[in-house]
C-alpha positions as CSV (number, residue, x, y, z in Angstrom):
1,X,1.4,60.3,-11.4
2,X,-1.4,60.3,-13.7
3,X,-4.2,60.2,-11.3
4,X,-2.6,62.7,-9.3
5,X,-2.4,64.8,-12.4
6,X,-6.2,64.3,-12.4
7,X,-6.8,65.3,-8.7
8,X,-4.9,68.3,-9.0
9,X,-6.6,69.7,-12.0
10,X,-10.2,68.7,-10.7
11,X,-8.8,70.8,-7.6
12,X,-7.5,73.7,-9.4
13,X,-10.1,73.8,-11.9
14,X,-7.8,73.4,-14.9
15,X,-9.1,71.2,-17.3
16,X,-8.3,67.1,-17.6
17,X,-6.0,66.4,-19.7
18,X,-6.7,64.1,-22.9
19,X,-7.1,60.2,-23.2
20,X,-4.2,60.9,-25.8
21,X,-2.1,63.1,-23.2
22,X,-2.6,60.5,-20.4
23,X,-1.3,57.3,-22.6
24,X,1.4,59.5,-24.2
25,X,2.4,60.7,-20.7
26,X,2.5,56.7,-19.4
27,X,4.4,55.7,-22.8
28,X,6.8,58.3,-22.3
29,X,6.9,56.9,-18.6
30,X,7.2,52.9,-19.6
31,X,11.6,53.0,-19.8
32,X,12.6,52.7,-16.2
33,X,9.9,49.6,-15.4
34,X,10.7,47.4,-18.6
35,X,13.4,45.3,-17.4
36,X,10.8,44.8,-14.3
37,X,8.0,43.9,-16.4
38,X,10.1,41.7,-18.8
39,X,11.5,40.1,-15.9
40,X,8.0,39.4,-14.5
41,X,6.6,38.1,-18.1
42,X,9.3,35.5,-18.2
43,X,8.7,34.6,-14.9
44,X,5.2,33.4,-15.1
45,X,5.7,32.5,-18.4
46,X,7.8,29.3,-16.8
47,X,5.2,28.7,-14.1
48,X,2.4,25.7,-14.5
49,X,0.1,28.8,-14.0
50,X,1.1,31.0,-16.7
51,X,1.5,28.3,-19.4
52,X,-2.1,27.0,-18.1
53,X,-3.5,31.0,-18.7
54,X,-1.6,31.0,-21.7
55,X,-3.1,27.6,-23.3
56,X,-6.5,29.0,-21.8
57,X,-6.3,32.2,-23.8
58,X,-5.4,30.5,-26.9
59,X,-7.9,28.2,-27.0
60,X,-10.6,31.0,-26.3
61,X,-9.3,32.9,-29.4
62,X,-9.4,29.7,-31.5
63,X,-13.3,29.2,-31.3
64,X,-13.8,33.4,-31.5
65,X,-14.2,33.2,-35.9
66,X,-17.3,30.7,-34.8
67,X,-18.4,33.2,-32.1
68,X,-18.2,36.1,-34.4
69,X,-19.8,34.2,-37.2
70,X,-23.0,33.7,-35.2
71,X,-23.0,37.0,-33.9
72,X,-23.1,38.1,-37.8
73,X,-25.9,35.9,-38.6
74,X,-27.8,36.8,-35.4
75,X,-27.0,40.5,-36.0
76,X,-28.7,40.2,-39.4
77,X,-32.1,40.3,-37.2
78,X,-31.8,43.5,-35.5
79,X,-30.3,47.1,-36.2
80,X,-29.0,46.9,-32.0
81,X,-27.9,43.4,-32.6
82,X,-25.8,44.4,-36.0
83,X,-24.6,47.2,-33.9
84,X,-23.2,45.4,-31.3
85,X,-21.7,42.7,-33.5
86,X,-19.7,45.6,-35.1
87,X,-18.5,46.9,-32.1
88,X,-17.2,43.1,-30.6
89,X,-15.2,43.2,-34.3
90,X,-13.7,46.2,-33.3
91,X,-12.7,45.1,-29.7
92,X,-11.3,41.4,-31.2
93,X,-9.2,42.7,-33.9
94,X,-8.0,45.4,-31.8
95,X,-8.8,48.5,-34.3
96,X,-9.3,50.6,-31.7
């Protein structure tokens, strides 16, 4: 729907709508698939897969306060460095 959206303004020559239209226009959206994505969650959630992604995830974010601690002290070194280290903060804690 969204996309469409797009093609028909690029087409028409009216602008694009918003990031903040486009996410309030799939939230608004969500209702009728969330038994179907609920449904799907629990289902891989039982599989040998999904509790292997799940473990795997986990144990990546476990080790991440090292990560980011070494980023800090290499970021100390450089202006780009420091710079990048703030924005791989931002993406980790999810402060966007």
């Amino acid at each position: 729907m969204l996309l469409v959206s797009l093609k028909l303004s690029f087409v028409s020559g009216a602008p694009i709508p918003s990031i903040d239209d486009a996410v309030a226009t799939v939230q608004s959206n969500v209702a009728p698939f969330q038994p179907l994505i609920t449904a799907a969650k629990e289902a891989v959630e039982q599989t040998d897969l999904g509790k292997a992604v799940k473990e795997g995830i986990d144990h990546f974010f476990e080790g991440m306060p090292v990560f980011m601690n070494a980023l800090d002290a290499v970021g100390d070194l450089h202006p780009f460095i420091g710079g990048a280290s703030i924005s791989i903060h931002v993406c980790m804690q999810g402060d966007w």
